[in-house]
C-alpha positions in Angstrom: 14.1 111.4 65.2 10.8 111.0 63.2 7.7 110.7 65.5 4.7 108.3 64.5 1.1 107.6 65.6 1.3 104.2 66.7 -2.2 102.7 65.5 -3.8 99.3 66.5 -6.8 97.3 65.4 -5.5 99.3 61.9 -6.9 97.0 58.8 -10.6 97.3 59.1 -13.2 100.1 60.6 -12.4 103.0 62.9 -8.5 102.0 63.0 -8.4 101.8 58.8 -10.0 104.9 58.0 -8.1 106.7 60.9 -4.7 105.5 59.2 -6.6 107.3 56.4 -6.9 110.6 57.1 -4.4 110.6 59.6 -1.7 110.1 56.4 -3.8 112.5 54.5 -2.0 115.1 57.2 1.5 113.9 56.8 1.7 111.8 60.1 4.0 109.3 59.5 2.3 105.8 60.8 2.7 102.6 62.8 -0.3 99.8 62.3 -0.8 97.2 63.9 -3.2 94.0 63.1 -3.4 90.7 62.7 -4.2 90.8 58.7 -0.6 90.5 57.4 -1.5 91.5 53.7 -3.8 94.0 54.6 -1.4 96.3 56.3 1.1 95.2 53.5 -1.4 96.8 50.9 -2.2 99.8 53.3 1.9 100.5 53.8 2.5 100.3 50.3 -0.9 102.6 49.0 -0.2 105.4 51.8 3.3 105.5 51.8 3.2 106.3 47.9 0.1 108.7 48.2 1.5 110.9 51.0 5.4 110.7 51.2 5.0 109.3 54.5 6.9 106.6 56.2 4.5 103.5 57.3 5.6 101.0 59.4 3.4 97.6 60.0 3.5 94.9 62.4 1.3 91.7 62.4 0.4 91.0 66.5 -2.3 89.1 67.6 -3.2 91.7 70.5 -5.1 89.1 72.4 -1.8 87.5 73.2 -0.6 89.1 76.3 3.0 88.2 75.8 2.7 89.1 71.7 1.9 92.7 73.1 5.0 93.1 75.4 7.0 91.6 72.9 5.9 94.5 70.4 6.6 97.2 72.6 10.2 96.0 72.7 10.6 95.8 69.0 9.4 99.3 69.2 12.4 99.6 70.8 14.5 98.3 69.1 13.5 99.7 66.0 13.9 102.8 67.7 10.6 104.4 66.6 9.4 107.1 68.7 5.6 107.0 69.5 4.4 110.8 69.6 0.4 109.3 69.3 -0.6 105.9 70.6 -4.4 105.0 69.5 -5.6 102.0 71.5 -8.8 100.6 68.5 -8.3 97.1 68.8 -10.8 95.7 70.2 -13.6 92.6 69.7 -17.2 91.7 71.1 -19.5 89.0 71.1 -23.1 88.1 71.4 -25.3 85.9 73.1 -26.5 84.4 76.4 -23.7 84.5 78.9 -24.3 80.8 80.0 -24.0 79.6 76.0 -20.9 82.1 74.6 -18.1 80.7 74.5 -15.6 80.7 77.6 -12.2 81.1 75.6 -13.5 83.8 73.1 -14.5 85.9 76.3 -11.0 85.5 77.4 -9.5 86.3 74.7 -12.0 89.4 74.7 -10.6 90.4 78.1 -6.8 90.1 76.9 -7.3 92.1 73.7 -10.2 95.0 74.8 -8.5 95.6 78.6 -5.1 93.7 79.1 -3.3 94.7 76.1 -4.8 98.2 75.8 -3.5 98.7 79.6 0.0 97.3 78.8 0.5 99.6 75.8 -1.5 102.8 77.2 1.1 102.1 80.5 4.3 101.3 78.4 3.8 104.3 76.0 2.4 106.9 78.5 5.7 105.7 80.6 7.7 107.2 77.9 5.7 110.2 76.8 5.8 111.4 80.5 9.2 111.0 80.5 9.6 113.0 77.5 7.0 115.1 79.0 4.7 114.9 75.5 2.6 112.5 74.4 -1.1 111.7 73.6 -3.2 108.6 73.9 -6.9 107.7 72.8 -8.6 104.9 74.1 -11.5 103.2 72.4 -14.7 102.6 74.3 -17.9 102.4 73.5 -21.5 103.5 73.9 -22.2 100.8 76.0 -19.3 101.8 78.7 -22.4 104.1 80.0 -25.3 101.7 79.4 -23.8 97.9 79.7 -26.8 95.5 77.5 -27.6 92.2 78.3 -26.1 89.6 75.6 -23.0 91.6 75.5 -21.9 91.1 79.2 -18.4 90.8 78.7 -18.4 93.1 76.3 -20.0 95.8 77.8 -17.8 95.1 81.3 -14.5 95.7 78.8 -15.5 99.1 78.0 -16.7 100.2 81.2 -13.3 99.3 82.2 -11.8 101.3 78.8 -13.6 104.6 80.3 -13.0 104.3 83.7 -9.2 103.3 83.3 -8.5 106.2 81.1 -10.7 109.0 83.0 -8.3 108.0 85.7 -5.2 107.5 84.0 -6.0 111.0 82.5 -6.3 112.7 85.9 -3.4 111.3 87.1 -1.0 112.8 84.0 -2.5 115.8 84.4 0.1 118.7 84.1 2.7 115.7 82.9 2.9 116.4 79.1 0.5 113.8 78.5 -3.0 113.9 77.0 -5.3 110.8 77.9 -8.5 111.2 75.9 -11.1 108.1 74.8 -13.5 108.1 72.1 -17.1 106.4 72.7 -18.7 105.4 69.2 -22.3 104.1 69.2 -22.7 101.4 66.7 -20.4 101.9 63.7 -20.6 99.7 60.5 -18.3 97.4 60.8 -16.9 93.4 60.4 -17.7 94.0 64.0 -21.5 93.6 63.7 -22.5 89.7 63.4 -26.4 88.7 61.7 -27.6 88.2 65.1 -26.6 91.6 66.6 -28.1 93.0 63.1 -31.3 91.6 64.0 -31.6 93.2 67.5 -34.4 95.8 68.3 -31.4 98.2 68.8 -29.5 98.0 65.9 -32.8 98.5 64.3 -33.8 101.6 66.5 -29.9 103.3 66.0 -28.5 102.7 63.2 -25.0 102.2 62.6 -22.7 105.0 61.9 -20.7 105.0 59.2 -16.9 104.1 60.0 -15.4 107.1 58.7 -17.8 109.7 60.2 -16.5 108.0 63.5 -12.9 108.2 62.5 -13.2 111.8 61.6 -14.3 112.6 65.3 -11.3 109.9 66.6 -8.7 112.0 64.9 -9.6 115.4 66.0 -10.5 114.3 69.6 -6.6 112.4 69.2 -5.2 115.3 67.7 -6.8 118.4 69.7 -9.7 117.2 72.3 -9.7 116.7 76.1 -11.9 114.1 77.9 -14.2 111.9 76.5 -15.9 112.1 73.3 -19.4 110.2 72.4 -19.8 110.2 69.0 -23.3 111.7 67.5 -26.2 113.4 69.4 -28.3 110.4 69.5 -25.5 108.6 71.0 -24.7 111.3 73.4 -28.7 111.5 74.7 -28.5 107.6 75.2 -25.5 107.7 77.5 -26.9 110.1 79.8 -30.2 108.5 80.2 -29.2 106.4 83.4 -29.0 109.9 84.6 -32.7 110.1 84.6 -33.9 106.9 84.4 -33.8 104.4 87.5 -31.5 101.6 87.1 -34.5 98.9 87.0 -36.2 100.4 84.2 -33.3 101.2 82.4 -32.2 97.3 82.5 -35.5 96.0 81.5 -35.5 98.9 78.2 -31.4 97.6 77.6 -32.5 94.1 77.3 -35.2 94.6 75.2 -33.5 96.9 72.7 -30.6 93.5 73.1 -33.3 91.3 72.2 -34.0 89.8 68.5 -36.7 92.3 66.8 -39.6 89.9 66.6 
């Protein structure tokens, strides 16, 4: 049976150029997005390019239901997940008292609900087969949560935590649990009003396929977590060192608009 590397969040940034270079090694594929024609385009282009079988699915991730529903056309498609890459994932920006209640929810479903339903599904079956690997997308701010990107920052803390754990736990299983920690990465992701923010100004975006290229090896190879870049990696281990009081008050002004 032909094994795949089940990708989500697949049309655009660290999920598109992962597909990339992950067909560029002969893996034969499964994306996932909501962009219909855009996986189309990307089944038809790689497919060609690398003799590969690509397989696409359109799922609105943020629908818990949608994503249990997948898993069992999985199923019953009989494709066997070898690789499951958890990149979907959205954030938002703003005061907490004026961002908008449902788009936070939805946040919740898509960064931590369906990313545990899929990471528990798939890591049900590789156990069973005892072989398997899954990387989890978190982020920079998993270590230093900002203001303006409360519910954001909560999300990832909960990606690390859930798969340092998760990892621990499969230990000796079969099953490799790793998650990958970009920093800002250019991306659709970045609104104006992030792009104006002292940080964005003071770190600047990565770009997308750099990030990828450390995705797939730490997805392919790696252990543990992975922050990507050194200026990344000296940021999340400054609330080592720094008390928690000052660090806040240096997060919110880096969250702040650059005046």
């Amino acid at each position: 049976m032909k094994k795949y590397i089940l990708i989500t969040g697949a049309s655009s940034g660290i999920g598109y150029e992962m597909a990339q270079l992950l067909a560029a090694k002969k893996f034969n594929l499964i994306l996932v997005a909501r962009s219909n024609h855009i996986l189309q385009k990307m089944q038809m282009e790689l497919s060609s390019k690398y003799n590969i079988e690509v397989k696409y699915f359109q799922v609105d991730l943020a629908d818990v239901q949608a994503t249990q529903e997948f898993y069992e056309v999985i199923k019953v498609h009989e494709l066997q997940v070898s690789h499951l890459v958890n990149n979907a994932g959205f954030g938002d920006y703003g005061s907490f008292l004026q961002t908008s209640l449902e788009k936070e929810l939805d946040m919740v479903h898509l960064n931590i609900s369906s990313l545990m339903i899929l990471t528990k599904l798939f890591a049900q079956e590789m156990a069973d087969k005892k072989s398997g690997r899954i990387m989890n997308v978190a982020s920079l701010l998993s270590f230093i949560p900002f203001p303006y990107y409360s519910v954001y920052s909560a999300t990832k803390a909960f990606v690390l935590a859930f798969s340092e754990t998760i990892a621990a736990e499969l230990e000796d299983s079969g099953v490799v649990v790793t998650t990958l920690c970009p920093g800002t990465v250019e991306t659709p992701f970045h609104t104006q009003e992030m792009r104006k923010t002292n940080a964005m100004n003071t770190n600047r975006p990565m770009p997308a396929k750099d990030v990828a290229e450390a995705g797939v090896k730490l997805l392919l190879y790696g252990k543990g977590k992975k922050v990507v870049g050194f200026n990344n990696w000296f940021i999340s281990n400054l609330p080592r060192v720094t008390p928690s009081v000052i660090m806040m008050k240096i997060k919110k002004k880096l969250a702040s608009p650059k005046l």
